[in-house]
C-alpha positions in Angstrom: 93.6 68.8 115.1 91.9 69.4 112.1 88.7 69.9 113.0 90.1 72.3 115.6 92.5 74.2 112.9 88.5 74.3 110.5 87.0 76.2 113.3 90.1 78.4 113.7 90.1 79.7 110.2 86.5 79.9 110.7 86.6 82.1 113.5 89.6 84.3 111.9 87.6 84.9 108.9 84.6 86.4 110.6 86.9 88.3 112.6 88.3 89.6 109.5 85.5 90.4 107.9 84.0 92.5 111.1 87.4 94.5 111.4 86.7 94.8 107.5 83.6 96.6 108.4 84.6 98.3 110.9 87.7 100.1 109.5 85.3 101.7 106.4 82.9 102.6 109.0 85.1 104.9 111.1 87.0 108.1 110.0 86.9 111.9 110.4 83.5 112.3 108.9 80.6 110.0 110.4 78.5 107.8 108.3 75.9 106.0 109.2 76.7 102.2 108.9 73.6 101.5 106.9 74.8 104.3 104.2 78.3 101.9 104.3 76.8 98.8 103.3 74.7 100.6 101.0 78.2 102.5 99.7 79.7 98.8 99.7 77.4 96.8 98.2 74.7 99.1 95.8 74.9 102.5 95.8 74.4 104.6 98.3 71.8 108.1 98.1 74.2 110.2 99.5 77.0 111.0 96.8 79.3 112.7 99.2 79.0 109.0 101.2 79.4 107.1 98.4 82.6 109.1 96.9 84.1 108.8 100.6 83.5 105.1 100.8 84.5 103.9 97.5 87.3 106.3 96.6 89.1 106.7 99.7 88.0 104.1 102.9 87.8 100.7 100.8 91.5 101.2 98.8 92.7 102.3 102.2 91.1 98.8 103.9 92.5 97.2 101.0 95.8 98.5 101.4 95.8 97.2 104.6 94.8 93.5 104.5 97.7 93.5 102.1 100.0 95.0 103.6 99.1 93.2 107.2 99.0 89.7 105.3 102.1 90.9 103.1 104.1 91.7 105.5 103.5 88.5 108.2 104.3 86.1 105.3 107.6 88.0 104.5 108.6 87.6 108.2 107.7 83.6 108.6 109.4 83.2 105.0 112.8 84.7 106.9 112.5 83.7 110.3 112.2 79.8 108.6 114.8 79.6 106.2 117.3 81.8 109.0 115.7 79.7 112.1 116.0 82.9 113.6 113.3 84.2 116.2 114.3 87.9 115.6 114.6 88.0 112.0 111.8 89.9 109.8 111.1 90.9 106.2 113.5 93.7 105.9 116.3 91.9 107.5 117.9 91.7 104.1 118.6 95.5 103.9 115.3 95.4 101.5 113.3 98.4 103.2 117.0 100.3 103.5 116.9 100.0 99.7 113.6 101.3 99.3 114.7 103.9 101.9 117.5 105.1 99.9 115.7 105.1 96.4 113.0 108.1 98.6 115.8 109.5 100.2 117.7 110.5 97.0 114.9 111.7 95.7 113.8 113.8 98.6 116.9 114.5 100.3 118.8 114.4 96.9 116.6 116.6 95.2 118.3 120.1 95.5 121.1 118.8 93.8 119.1 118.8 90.2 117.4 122.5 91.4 114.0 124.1 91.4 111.6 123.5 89.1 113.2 119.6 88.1 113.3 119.2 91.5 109.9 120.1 92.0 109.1 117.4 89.0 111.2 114.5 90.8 109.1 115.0 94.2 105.8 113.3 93.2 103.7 110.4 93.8 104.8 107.8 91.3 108.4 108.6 91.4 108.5 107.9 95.4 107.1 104.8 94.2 109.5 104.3 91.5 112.4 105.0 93.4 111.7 102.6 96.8 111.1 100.1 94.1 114.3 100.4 92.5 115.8 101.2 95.7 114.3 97.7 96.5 115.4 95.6 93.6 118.7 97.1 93.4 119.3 95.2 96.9 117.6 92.3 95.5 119.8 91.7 92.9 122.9 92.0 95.0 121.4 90.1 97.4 120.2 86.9 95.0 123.5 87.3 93.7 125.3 86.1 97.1 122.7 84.0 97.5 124.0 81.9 94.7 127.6 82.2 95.9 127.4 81.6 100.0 125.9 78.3 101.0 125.9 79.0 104.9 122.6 81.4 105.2 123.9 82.4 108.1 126.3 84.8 106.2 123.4 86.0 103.6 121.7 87.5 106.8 124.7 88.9 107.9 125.6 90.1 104.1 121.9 91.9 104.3 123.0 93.3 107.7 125.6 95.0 106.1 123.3 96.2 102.8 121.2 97.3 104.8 124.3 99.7 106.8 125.2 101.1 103.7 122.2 102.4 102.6 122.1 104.0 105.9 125.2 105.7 106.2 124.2 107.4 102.7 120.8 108.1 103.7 122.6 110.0 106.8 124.9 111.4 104.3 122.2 113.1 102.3 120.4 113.6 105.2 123.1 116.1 106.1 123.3 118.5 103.1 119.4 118.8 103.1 117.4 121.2 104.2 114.8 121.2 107.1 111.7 121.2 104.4 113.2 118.1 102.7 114.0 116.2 105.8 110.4 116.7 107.3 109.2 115.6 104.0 111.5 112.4 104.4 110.4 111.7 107.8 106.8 111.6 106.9 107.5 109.1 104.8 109.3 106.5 106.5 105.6 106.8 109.3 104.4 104.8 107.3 100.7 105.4 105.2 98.0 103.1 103.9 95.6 105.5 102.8 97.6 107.0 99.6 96.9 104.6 97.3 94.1 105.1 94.0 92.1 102.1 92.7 94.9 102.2 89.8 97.9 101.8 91.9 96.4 99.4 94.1 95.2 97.6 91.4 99.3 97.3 90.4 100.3 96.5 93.8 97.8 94.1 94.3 99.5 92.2 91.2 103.0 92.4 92.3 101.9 91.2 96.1 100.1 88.1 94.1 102.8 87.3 92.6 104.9 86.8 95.9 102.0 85.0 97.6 102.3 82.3 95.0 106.0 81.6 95.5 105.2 81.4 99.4 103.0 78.8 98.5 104.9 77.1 96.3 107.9 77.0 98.9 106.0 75.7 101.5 107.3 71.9 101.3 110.6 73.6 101.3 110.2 76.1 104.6 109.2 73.1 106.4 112.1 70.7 105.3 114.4 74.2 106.7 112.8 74.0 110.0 115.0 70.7 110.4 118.3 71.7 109.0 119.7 71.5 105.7 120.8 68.0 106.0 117.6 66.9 106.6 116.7 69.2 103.5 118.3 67.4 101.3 117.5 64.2 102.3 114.1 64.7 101.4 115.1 66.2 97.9 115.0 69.9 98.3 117.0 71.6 96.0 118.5 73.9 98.6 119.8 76.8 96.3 116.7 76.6 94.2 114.1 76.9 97.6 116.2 79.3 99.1 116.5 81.6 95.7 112.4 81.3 95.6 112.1 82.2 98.9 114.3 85.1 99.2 112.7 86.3 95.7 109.4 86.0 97.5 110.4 88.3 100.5 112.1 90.8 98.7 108.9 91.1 96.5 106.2 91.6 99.1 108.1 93.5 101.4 109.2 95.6 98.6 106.6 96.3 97.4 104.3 97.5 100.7 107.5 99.7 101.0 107.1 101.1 97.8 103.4 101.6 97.8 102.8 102.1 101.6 106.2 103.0 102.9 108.5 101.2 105.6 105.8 100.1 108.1 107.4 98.0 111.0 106.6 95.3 113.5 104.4 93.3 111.9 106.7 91.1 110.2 108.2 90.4 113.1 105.7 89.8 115.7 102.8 88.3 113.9 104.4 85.1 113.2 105.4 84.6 116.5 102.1 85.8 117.6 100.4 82.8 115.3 102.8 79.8 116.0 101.5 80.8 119.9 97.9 80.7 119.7 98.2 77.4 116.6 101.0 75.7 118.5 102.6 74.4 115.3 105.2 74.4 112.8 103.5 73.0 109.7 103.8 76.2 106.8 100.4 74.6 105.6 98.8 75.7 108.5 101.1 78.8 109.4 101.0 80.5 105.9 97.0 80.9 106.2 96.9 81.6 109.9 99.8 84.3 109.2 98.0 86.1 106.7 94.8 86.5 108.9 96.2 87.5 111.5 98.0 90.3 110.0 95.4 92.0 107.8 93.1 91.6 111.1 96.0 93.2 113.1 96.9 96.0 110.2 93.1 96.9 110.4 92.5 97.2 114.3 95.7 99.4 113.8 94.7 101.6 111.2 91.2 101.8 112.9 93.1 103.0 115.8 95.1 105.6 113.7 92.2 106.9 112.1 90.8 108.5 115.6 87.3 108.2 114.6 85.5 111.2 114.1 88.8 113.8 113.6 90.7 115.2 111.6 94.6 113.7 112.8 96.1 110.5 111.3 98.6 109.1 113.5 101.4 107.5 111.8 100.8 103.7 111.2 104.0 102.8 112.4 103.5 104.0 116.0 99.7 102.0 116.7 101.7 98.9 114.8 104.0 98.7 117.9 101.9 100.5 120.4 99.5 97.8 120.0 101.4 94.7 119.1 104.2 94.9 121.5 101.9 94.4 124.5 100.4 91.5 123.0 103.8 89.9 121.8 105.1 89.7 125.2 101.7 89.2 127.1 101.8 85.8 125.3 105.0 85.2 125.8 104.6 85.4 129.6 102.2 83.4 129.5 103.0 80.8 127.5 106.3 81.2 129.2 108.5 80.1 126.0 108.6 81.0 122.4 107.6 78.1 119.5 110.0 78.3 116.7 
């Protein structure tokens, strides 16, 4: 099996890696591929080629292994420690958060009036505010954590976080104007190409960070998959795992909301997607296999959404499920059953 897992990752890798390509080789204006790996790798002759490449197709590319990998991990991490096929890496109200953090900002911003308005409505504080949005939720939600054993009753407690934050979004919603609504909606598509060497340079850190604690929780998500009796028996500090992995979640899916807004479906479907073409439970082998497959699925997506060669974007979060979906349940038929 291990040989056969080698050639797996093997195979995944060079997939990746072409998709890579690929993605930085398509968009609005055409490039010759030879000027790409020249703009990659050297310097290419062309400056309006090179300033394309490097400035705008490689941070967005970027953006997107992360975000694809980010967001896969987040959805195994949950669907693990809830044993729950359905459950994904905003299940605990953490994109809601986010969402409320843009919406007061946005939807909220008449309330402070013209030109301080216009001040609050930029780049970094959009950012700012899904992040706090974010860890705001975080903390209440860490904070049951610690209380509730059953984690049954945290997902349900994020549920209802996550309800809140709605039904004040939909408050604000109400008292704006059409301008700031539109404004909202754009958001929540979804983008991966906003994002400057600096800022991904930041995100990149925080998304690290999260990775890590995946990894380190890995002897814990498998000891879940067998109950919390058997848990225990094996010396898992239940609290402690199930503090580090919620942390974990929260951080990464956080933090692509902040940076890249709330993008949806891949948390959900790529785990499922991986356990049915590696037919195993084993995190050591899932973690990995999870974040290839989602940076290679966020790239075909945002390939896709590109539409080489003109000027329209379409919003990420439409090609996520447009193309996914069909895939998802294609296996599913086949395989006739889902592994969990």
């Amino acid at each position: 099996m291990k040989t056969n897992y080698t050639y797996s990752f093997i195979t995944l890798t060079v997939v990746l890696i072409f998709c890579f390509i690929l993605n930085i080789s398509l968009g609005s204006i055409n490039i010759p591929f030879s000027e790409v790996i020249s703009s990659v790798f050297s310097s290419s002759q062309n400056e309006t080629y090179q300033i394309i490449i490097t400035e705008f197709r490689l941070p967005k590319a970027i953006t997107a292994i992360l975000v694809g990998s980010g967001l896969g991990i987040a959805g195994l991490l949950m669907q693990t420690l809830f044993r729950n096929a359905l459950a994904g890496p905003f299940v605990l109200g953490i994109s809601s958060g986010a969402s409320l953090g843009v919406a007061i900002v946005i939807l909220g911003s008449s309330l402070f009036g013209g030109l301080f308005a216009t001040v609050l409505i930029s780049k970094w504080s959009i950012i700012i505010a899904a992040s706090l949005g974010s860890f705001l939720v975080l903390m209440a939600v860490l904070a049951v954590s610690t209380k509730v054993r059953d984690t049954m009753a945290i997902l349900i407690i994020g549920l209802m976080f996550g309800s809140i934050t709605a039904a004040v979004v939909s408050v604000l919603s109400y008292f704006s104007s059409a301008e700031q609504l539109q404004q909202y909606i754009f958001w929540g598509f979804g983008s991966l190409s906003n994002l400057s060497w600096e800022e991904l340079f930041i995100f990149t850190g925080i998304y690290s960070l999260g990775i890590i604690l995946s990894i380190l929780s890995i002897k814990g998500l498998n000891a879940f998959l067998l109950g919390d009796n058997y848990a225990k028996s094996l010396g898992i500090n239940l609290l402690q795992n199930r503090f580090i992995i919620i942390f974990a979640t929260s951080l990464i899916a956080g933090t692509i909301t902040a940076f890249a807004g709330p993008i949806a479906f891949i948390g959900l479907a790529i785990p499922h997607l991986t356990r049915q073409i590696f037919k195993t439970s084993n995190h050591k082998v899932l973690l990995p296999a999870v974040f290839l497959f989602g940076a290679i699925i966020m790239l075909i997506c945002d390939s896709v959404a590109q539409v080489p060669n003109n000027d329209y974007t379409l919003p990420i979060n439409a090609i996520t499920a447009l193309i996914g979906a069909p895939i998802v349940i294609w296996l599913l038929v086949k395989k006739g059953k889902m592994l969990f």
